[in-house]
C-alpha positions in Angstrom: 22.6 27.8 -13.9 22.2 27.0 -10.5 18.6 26.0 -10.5 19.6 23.9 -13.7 22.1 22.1 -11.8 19.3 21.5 -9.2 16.6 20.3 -11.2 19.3 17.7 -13.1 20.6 16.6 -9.6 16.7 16.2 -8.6 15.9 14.3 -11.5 19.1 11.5 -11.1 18.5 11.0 -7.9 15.1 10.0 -8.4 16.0 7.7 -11.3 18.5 6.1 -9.6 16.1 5.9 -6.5 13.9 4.1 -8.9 16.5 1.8 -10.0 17.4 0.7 -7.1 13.9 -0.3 -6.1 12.8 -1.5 -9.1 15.3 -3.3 -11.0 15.7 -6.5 -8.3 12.2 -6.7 -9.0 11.8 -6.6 -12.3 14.7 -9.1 -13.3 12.8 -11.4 -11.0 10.1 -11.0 -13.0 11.8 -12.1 -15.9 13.0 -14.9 -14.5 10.3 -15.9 -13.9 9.4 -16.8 -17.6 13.3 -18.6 -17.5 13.2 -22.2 -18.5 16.0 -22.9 -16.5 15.7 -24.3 -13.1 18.8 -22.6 -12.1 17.1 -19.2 -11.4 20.4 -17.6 -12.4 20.8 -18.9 -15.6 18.6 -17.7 -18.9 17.8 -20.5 -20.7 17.7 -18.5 -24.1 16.6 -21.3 -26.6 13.3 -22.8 -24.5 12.6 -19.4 -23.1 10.1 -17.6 -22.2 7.9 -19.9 -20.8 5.1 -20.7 -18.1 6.2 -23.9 -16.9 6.8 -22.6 -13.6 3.4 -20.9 -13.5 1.2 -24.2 -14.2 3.5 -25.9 -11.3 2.8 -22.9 -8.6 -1.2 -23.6 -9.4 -0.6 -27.3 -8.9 1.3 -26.8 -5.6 -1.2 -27.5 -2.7 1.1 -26.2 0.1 1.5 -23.1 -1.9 -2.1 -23.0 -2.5 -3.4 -23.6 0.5 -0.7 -21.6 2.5 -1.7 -18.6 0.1 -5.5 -19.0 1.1 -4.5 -19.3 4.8 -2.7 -15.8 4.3 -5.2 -14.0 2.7 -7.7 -15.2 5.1 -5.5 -13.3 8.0 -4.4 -10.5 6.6 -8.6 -9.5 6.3 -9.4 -10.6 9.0 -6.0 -8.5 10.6 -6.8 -5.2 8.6 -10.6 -5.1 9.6 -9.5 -5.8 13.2 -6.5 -3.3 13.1 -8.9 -0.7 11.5 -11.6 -0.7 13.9 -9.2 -0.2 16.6 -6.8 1.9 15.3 -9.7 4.3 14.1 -10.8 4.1 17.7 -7.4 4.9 19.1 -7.3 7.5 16.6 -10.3 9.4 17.1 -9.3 9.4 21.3 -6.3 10.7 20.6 -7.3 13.3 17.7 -10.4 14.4 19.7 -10.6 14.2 23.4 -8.2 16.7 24.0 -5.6 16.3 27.1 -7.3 13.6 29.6 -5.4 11.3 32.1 -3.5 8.5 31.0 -3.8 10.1 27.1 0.3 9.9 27.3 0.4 6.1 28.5 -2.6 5.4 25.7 -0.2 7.4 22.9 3.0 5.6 23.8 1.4 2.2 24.0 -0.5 2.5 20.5 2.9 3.9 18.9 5.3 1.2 20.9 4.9 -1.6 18.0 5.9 0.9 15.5 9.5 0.6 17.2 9.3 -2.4 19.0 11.8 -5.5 17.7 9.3 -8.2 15.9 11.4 -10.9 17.6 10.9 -8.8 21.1 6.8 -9.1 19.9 6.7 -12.6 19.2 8.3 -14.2 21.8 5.9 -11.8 24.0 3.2 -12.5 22.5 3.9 -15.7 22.3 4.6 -16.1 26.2 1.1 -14.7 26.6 -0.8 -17.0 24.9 1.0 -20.3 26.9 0.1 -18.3 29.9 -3.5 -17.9 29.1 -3.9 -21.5 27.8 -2.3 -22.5 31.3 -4.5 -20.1 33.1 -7.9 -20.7 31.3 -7.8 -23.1 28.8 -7.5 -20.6 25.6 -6.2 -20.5 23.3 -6.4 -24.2 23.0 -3.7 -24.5 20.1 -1.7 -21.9 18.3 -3.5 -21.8 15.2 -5.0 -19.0 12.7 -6.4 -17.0 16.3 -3.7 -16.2 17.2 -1.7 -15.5 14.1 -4.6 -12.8 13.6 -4.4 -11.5 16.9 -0.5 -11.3 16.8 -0.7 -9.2 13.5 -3.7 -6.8 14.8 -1.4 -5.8 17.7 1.6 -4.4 15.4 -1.0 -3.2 12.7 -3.5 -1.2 14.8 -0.7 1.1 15.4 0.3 1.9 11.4 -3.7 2.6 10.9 -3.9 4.5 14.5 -1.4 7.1 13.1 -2.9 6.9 9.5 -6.1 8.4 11.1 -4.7 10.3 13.6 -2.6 12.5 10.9 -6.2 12.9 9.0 -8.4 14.0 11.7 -5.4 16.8 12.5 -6.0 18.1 9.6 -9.4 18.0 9.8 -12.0 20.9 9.3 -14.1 21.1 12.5 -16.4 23.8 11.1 -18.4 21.3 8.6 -19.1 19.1 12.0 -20.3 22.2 14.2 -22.2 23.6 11.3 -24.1 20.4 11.6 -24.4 20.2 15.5 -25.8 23.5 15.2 -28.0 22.7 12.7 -29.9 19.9 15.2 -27.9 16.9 13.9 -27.4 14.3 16.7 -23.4 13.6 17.4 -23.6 10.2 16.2 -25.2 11.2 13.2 -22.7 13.6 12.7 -19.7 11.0 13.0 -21.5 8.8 10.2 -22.5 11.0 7.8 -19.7 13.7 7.9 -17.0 12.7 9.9 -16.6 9.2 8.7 -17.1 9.8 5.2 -14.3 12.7 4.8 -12.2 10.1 6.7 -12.7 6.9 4.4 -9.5 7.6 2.5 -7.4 7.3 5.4 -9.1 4.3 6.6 -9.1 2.2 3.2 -5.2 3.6 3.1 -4.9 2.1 6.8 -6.9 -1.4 5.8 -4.7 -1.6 2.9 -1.5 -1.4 4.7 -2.5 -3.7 7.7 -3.2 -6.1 4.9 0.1 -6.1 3.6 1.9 -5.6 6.9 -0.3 -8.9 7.8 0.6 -10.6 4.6 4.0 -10.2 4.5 4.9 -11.1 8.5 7.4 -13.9 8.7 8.6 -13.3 12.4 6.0 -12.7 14.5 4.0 -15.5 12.5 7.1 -18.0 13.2 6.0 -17.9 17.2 2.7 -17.8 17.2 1.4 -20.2 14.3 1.3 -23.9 14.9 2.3 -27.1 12.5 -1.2 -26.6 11.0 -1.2 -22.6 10.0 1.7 -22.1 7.9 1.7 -18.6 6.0 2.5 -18.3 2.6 6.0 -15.8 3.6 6.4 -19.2 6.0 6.0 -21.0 3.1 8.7 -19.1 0.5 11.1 -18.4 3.5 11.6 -22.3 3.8 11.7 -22.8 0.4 14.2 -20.0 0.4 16.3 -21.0 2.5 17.0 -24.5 0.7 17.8 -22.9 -2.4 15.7 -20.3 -4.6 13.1 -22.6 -7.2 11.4 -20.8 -10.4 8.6 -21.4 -8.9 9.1 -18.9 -6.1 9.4 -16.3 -8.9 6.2 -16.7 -10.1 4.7 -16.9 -6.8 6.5 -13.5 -6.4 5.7 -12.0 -9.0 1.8 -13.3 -9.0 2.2 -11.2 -5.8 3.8 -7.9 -7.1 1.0 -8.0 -9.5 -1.9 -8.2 -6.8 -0.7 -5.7 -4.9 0.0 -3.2 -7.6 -3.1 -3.2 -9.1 -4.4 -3.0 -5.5 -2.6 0.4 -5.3 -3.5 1.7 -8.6 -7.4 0.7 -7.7 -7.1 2.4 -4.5 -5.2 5.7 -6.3 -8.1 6.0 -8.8 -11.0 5.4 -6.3 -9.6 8.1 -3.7 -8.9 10.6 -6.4 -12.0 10.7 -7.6 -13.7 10.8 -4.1 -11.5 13.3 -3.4 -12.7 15.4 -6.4 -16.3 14.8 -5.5 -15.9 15.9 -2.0 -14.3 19.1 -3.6 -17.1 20.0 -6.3 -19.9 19.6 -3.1 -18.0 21.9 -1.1 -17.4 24.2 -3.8 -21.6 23.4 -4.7 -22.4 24.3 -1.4 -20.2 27.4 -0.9 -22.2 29.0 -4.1 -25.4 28.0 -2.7 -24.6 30.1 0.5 -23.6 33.3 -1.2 
């Protein structure tokens, strides 16, 4: 009776979890297809429809704002994962060394420090260095990028991190001891059993890049206006349908992004387990 009780209490509480989450965005969705341009109000006799679809496309500011963003957030997550792996690594590998507790706490600080704290920082930085030496010249798509790899490095840094503690350490000194050269070692064993974390790291500096209002808000200029820059304003001068679709447009991308990225680690995750299970029959 008791474990009944339990596995019905279980089972609410992740339906209602998934509610919670799920309806908001799902009735935007819908929406969406309203006719209406009061967002709130389901136009039932002209709806659905994709009015508000063929306006988003012909939106340049949208467009071009959308573009802009996409542009940053790869340029952020390849940035964020080269460092973070880096950071990652040092921390995962090197043991105790000086300063390991200073490099820790700085790589994990923009995990729990205020965005507004990190703008305006960030953003008194780059006026100091454009007083000091002449750069940046203009707040502009540099500096947005640089602004997001400083908060993002730190989400793939611990991404990493977790993986490599959990790392087997035999498959590497089975191939030092074999005569494999240490950076030949990192490419073809270390980095490949690690690629899951790093694409999962990649993927979420993307979207931490993509969907930055605050931190973009200080350090963009009037020509680099993000596409969250973009729907915040629109947002704050009343919701249009258009928004909706934008939104939704979104959810899309980024759930078949998931999905992609689910299937494709799965399956190197199986193949990684059938060659280890190849090569453990081999040896006996």
């Amino acid at each position: 009776m008791r474990l009944r009780n339990r596995h019905w209490f279980s089972k609410t509480g992740l339906w209602v979890g998934l509610a919670f989450l799920y309806i908001p965005i799902i009735s935007m969705i819908v929406f969406s297809f309203n006719n209406s341009r009061l967002v709130t109000v389901w136009d039932a006799p002209n709806s659905p429809t994709l009015k508000w679809y063929g306006e988003l496309f012909s939106n340049d500011q949208i467009l071009n704002a959308a573009w802009l963003s996409i542009r940053i957030a790869a340029m952020t997550a390849t940035g964020a994962v080269i460092l973070g792996t880096l950071a990652g690594l040092v921390l995962a590998r090197f043991g105790p060394f000086r300063g390991r507790a200073l490099l820790s706490g700085m790589t994990t600080a923009p995990l729990v420090m205020p965005e507004v704290i990190t703008g305006l920082s960030l953003l008194l930085l780059f006026v100091a260095l454009q007083q000091l030496i002449g750069w940046p010249a203009s707040r502009d798509i540099t500096t947005i990028t640089i602004a997001h790899i400083t908060f993002s490095m730190a989400y793939v840094t611990i991404v990493v991190q977790s993986r490599l503690a959990g790392f087997d350490n035999s498959l590497e000194e089975a191939a030092l001891d074999l005569g494999a050269k240490p950076p030949k070692v990192f490419f073809r064993i270390t980095l490949p059993l690690i690629v899951p974390a790093i694409l999962s790291g990649w993927l979420l500096a993307f979207t931490l890049s993509w969907d930055d209002v605050v931190v973009s808000q200080f350090v963009a200029g009037p020509g680099s206006t993000t596409l969250p820059m973009v729907i915040f304003s629109k947002v704050r001068l009343g919701v249009s349908p258009d928004v909706n679709a934008l939104a939704t447009i979104m959810v899309l991308i980024v759930a078949m992004g998931v999905v992609t990225s689910a299937i494709w680690m799965r399956r190197q995750e199986r193949r990684r387990v059938r060659e280890m299970q190849m090569a453990a029959a081999a040896n006996k």
